[in-house]
C-alpha positions as CSV (number, residue, x, y, z in Angstrom):
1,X,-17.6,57.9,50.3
2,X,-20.3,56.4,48.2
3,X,-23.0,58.7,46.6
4,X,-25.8,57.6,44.4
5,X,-25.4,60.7,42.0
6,X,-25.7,60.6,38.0
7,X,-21.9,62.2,37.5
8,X,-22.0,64.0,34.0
9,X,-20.2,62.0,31.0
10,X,-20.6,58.6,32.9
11,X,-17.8,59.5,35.6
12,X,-17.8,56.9,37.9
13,X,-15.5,58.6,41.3
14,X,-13.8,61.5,42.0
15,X,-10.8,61.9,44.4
16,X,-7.9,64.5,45.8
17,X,-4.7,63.2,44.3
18,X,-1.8,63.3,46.6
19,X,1.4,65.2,45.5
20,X,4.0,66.8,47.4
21,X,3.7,70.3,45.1
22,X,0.0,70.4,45.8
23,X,-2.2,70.4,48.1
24,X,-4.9,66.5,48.5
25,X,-4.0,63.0,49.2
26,X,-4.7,60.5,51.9
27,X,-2.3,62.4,54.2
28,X,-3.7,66.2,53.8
29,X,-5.0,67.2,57.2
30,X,-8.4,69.7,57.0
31,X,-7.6,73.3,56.5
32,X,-8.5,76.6,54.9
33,X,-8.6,76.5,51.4
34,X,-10.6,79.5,49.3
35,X,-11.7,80.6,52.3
36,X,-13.7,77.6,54.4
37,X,-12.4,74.6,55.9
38,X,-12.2,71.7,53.9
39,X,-10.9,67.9,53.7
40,X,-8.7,67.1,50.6
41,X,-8.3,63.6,51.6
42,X,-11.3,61.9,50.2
43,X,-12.7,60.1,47.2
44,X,-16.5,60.0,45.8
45,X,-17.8,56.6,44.4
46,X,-21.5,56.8,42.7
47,X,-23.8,54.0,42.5
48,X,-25.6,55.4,39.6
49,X,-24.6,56.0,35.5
50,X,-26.7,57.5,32.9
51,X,-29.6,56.6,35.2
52,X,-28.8,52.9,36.1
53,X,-27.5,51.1,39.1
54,X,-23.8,50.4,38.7
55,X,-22.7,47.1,39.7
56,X,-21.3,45.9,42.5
57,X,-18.2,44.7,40.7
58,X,-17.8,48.3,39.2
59,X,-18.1,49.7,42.4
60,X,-15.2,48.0,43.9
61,X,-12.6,48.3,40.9
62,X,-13.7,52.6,40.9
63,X,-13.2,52.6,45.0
64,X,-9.7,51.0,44.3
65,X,-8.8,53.6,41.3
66,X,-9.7,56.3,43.6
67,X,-8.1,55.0,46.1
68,X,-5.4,55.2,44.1
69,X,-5.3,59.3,43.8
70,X,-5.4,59.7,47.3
71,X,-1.7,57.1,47.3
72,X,-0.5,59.9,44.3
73,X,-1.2,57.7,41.4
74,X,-2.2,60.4,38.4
């Protein structure tokens, strides 16, 4: 998913990380978790860092890294 929210200290995406202890990860179905239903399979990608449009180049090298979490890389 692509947002175009100023993340505090310049962080660029945000994603579940897959492991087979915890719960998140490109397989994780929706279910209860701390009482409402949620989905632990995505990622967040901003367009925006300390106020100013991040490139499209940028973009494409954070989807892949947190693309990457949800796969189970740390």
């Amino acid at each position: 998913m692509f947002t175009y929210r100023d993340f505090e200290m310049g962080t660029l995406g945000l994603a579940w990380t897959g492991d087979l202890k915890n719960a998140g990860g490109v397989c994780e179905k929706n279910g209860h978790y701390r009482g409402s239903m949620k989905s632990l399979n995505t990622g967040i990608v901003t367009l925006l860092n300390y106020g100013k449009h991040v490139p499209p180049a940028v973009s494409h090298v954070t989807l892949a890294h947190e693309i990457g979490h949800n796969f189970g890389s740390p």
